[in-house]
N, C-alpha and C positions, 0 to 999 in steps of 0.2 A: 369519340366524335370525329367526323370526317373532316379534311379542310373545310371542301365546298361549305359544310354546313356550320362549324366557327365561322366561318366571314358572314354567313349569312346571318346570326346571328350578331356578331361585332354591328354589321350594317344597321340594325334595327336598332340596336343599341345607340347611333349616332342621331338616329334620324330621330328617334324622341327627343333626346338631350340637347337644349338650347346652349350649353357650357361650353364653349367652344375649347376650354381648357381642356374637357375632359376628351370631346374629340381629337384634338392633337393627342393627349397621350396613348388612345387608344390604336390611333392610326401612324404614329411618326415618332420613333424614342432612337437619340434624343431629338425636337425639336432647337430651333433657332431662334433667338431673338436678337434684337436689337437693346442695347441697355440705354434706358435715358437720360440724358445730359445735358446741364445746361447751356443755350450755346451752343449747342452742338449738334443736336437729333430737332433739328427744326425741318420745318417743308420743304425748301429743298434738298436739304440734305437726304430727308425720308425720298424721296420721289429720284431721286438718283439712285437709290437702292431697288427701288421697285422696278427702273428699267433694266439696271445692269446687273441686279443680284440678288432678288427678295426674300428675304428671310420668314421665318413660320410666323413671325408675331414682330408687329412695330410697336415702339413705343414715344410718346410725344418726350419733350422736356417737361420737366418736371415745374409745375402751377403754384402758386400762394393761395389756396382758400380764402386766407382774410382780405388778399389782394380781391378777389375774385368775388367778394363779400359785398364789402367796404362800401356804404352806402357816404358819398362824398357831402358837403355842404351844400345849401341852396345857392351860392353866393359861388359856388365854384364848376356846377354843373354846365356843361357845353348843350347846350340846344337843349336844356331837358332831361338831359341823359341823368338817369338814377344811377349807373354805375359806371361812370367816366373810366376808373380804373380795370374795368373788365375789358374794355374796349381795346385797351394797350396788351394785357396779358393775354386775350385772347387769339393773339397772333399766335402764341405757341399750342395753338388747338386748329390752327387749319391743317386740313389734310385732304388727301384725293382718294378718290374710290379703288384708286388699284394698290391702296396700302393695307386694307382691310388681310386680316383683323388689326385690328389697332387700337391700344390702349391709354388713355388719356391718364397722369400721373399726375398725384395732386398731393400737397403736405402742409402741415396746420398744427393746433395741441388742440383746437377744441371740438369736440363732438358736434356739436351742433353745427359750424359754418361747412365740416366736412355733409351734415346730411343735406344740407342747401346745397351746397355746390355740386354734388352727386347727382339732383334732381337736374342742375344744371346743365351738366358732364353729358347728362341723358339727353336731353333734347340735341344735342348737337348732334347724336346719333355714335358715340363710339362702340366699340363693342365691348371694351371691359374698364374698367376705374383700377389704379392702380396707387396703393396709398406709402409714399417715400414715409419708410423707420430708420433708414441708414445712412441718410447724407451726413458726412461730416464734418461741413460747414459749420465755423463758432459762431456767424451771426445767425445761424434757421435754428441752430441746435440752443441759443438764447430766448426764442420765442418759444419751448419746449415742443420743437419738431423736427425730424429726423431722427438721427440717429438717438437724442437726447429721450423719443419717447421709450427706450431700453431700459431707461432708469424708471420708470412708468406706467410697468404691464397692464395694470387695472383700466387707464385711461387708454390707452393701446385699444384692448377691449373695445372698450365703450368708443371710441373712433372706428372701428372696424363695423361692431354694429349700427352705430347712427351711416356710417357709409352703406353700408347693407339696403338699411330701410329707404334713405333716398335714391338707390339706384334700381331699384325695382328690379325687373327679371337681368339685369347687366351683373356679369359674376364682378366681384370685387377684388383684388389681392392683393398682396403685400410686398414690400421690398426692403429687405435689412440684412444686417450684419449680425456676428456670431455671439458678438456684446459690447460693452462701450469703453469700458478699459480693461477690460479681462473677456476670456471664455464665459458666456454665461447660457450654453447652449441648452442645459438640463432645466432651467427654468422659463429661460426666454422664450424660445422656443416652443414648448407646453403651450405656455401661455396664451401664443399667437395663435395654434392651431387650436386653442378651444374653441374661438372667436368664428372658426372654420373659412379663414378665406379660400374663395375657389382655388388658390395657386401661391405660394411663398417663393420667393426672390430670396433666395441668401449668397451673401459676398463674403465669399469665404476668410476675412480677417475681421477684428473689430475698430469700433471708431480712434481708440488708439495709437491701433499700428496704420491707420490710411490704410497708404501705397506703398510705404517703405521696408514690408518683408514681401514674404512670396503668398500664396493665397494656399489658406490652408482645408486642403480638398479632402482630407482626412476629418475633418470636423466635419466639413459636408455632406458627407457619406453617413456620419452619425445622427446627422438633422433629419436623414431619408429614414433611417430606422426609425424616430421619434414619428415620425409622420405615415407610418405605415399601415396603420390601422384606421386611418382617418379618409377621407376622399379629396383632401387639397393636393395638389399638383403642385411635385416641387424642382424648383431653379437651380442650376449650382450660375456663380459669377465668379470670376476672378482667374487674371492671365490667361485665359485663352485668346489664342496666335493664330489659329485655323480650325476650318473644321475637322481636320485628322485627329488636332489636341482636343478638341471637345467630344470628340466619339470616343477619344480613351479618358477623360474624365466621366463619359458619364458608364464607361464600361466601370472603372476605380469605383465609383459613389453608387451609383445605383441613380441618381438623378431622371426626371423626365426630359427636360427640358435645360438647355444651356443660352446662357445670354454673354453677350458679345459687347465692352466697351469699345477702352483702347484702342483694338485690335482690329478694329474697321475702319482709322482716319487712313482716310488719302485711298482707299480702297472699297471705291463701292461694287466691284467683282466678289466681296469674299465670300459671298454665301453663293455664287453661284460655282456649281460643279464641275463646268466644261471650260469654264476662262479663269486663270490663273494673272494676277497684275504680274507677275515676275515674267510669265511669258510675251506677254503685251510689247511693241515696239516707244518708246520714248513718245514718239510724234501723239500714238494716240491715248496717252496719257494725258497730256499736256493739253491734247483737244477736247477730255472728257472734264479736267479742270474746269478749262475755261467754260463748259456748257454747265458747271454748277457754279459759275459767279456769275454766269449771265440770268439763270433759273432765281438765284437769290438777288440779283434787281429785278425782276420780273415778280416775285412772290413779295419781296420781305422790302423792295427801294424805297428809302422814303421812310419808313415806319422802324427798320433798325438799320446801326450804322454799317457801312461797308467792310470797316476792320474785321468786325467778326467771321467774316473769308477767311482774312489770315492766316489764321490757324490751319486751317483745311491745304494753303499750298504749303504749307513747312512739310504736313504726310504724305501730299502728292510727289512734290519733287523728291528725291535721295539716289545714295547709290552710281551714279554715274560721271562722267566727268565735267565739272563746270556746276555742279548741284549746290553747292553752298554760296557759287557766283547769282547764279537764278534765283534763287531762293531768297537771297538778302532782295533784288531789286521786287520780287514778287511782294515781301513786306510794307512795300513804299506805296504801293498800287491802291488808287482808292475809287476806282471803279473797273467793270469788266472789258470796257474801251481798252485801260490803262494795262491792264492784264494784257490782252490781245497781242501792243503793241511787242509788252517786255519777252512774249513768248517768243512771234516772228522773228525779234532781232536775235532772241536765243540761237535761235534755228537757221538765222542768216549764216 
C-alpha cells in the first residue's frame, strides 16, 4: 500500500470515530497528558498549560459522585438549590475551550451515583469521563473507591458499565494501579478490560508501595500485552521527568499514551517543544508565577482558599541563589498583591 494511500485511509478512519482516544492513538504514539490531582489540576493551573505548554489530553481533579449526588435536607438548601453540595464541588469541573480534549475524573463504590453523575459529566460538555481505581488515599479507599475497588473487580465492572450507560456517546476510562498490596496485574487487569473502557490509566506501582519505590515500567509493558487484543487505549504513569523519559518509556512498554504528575509543578513549559524552564531567565519565571496566582484569584478567589498556590511556588522557585530565602517568604503570601510585592523586593 502506498503512503499517500495509508493516510488516506488512517484519515477516514478518524473522521468516523467520535473516540477521541482512538484518534490520538492513531495519529500521535505516545501522546501527553496531564495526570489529575487533587489540588492541583484545577482551572488555572489547566489554563496555564494551555498557554505555555499543552498537552494531548487534560485532565480535571478528581470529583466525589456521592458528593456530586447528595441530595441535602430541606432545612439546609440555599435558595432552593437541590444539590447545595454540587455547587462547591463543581468548581473542580470549570474549564475553557482551549483545554479541549478534557476529561472530567470522578470516583465512588456505587454503580448507580456513577451512572447519574456521568449523565451529569455529559451536560457540562466534557469530552471523556474518567473513573479513579487507584487513589491511595485511606479515607476514599474507606468509602470502597479508589484504589480499594482492586479488591472488587466485579463491582469495578458494574461501575464502568453503569458509567458507560450514563455517558452516552463520551468514551469512558479508567485510572489505576498494578494492585493493592501486591502485583495483581494477571487478574486485575483482565478484569478492567472486559468492562472495555475506551482507555486504562495504569501507575506503574501498587497501592501499597505509593511513592516510595520507583514505578515499575516493566509491569507496564505487560499490561500493554494483556490489552492487545482489545481496542482500549492504554496509559503508562509513573516518574516521568520529561518528554525525552516518556518517549523512552513508551519505546520500553509499548504504551499509547504517557501521563505526566509530579513532573509538571512549577513548570507549565513541559510539554511544549521549543521552550525548555531550565533555559528561561529567573525574571520570567517569577512573572509567569505570579500570572498563575493572579489567574487563581480571578477563577477560584473567594470559593477556595489562597494557600492552595503554595504549593505551586515551592516548584516555581529552585535552583538558584537566594531560592530557599524566596521561597520561605512566598509561603507566608496570602494573596497575589502579597506575591507581587515579595517578588519585586526579591529582585530589588
Amino acid at each position: 500500500m502506498s503512503t499517500s494511500l495509508y493516510s488516506t485511509n488512517i484519515l477516514k478512519i478518524i473522521m468516523k470515530n467520535k473516540n477521541f482516544w482512538q484518534k490520538l492513538k492513531l495519529t500521535k504514539r505516545p501522546f501527553f497528558c496531564i495526570a489529575p490531582m487533587a489540588d492541583v489540576t484545577d482551572a488555572p493551573f489547566r489554563k496555564m498549560f494551555s498557554k505555555y505548554g499543552k498537552p494531548d489530553v487534560m485532565w480535571t481533579e478528581m470529583v466525589s459522585c456521592d458528593g456530586l449526588m447528595h441530595e441535602e435536607k430541606a432545612e439546609q438548601k440555599p435558595r432552593g438549590s437541590k444539590y447545595p453540595a454540587r455547587d462547591r464541588l463543581a468548581l473542580s469541573f470549570i474549564y475553557d475551550e482551549s483545554e479541549r480534549p478534557i476529561v472530567a475524573q470522578i470516583f465512588g463504590g456505587d454503580p448507580e451515583t456513577f451512572r447519574e453523575t456521568a449523565k451529569y459529566v455529559r451536560e457540562l460538555g466534557f469530552d471523556g469521563i474518567d473513573i479513579n481505581m487507584g487513589c491511595p488515599d485511606h479515607g476514599i479507599n474507606k468509602q470502597n473507591a479508589g484504589a480499594n475497588l482492586i479488591k472488587s473487580p466485579k463491582l469495578a465492572q458494574e461501575i464502568i458499565k453503569a458509567t458507560k450507560e450514563g455517558a452516552g456517546d463520551i468514551p469512558v476510562s479508567v485510572k489505576t494501579r498494578i494492585g493493592f498490596n501486591k502485583n495483581e496485574i494477571d487478574t486485575w487487569i483482565p478484569a478492567i478490560l472486559s468492562a472495555k473502557p475506551a482507555a486504562l490509566t495504569i501507575h506503574g506501582r501498587t497501592r501499597k508501595e505509593m511513592s516510595k519505590v520507583s514505578a515499575h515500567w516493566d509491569e507496564v509493558a505487560k499490561c500493554v500485552e494483556l490489552a492487545k487484543d482489545t481496542d482500549t487505549v492504554i496509559i503508562g504513569n509513573g516518574d516521568v521527568k520529561s518528554l525525552e523519559e516518556g518517549r523512552k518509556r513508551r519505546d520500553e512498554s509499548g504504551v499509547d499514551g504517557i501521563m505526566v504528575g509530579r513532573g509538571i509543578f512549577g513548570n507549565p513549559w513541559f510539554f511544549n517543544e521549543k521552550i525548555k524552564k531550565s533555559d528561561l531567565p529567573l525574571s520570567e519565571i517569577l512573572k509567569v508565577m505570579l500570572e498563575h496566582a493572579r489567574l487563581f484569584e480571578e477563577l477560584l478567589g473567594g470559593k477556595k482558599p489562597f494557600v492552595l498556590m503554595r504549593k505551586h511556588f515551592g516548584s516555581y522557585v529552585g535552583g538558584f541563589p537566594g531560592a530557599s530565602e524566596l521561597r520561605a517568604k512566598l509561603m507566608t503570601t496570602e494573596c497575589a498583591d502579597e506575591v507581587e510585592k515579595v517578588i519585586k523586593n526579591f529582585e530589588l
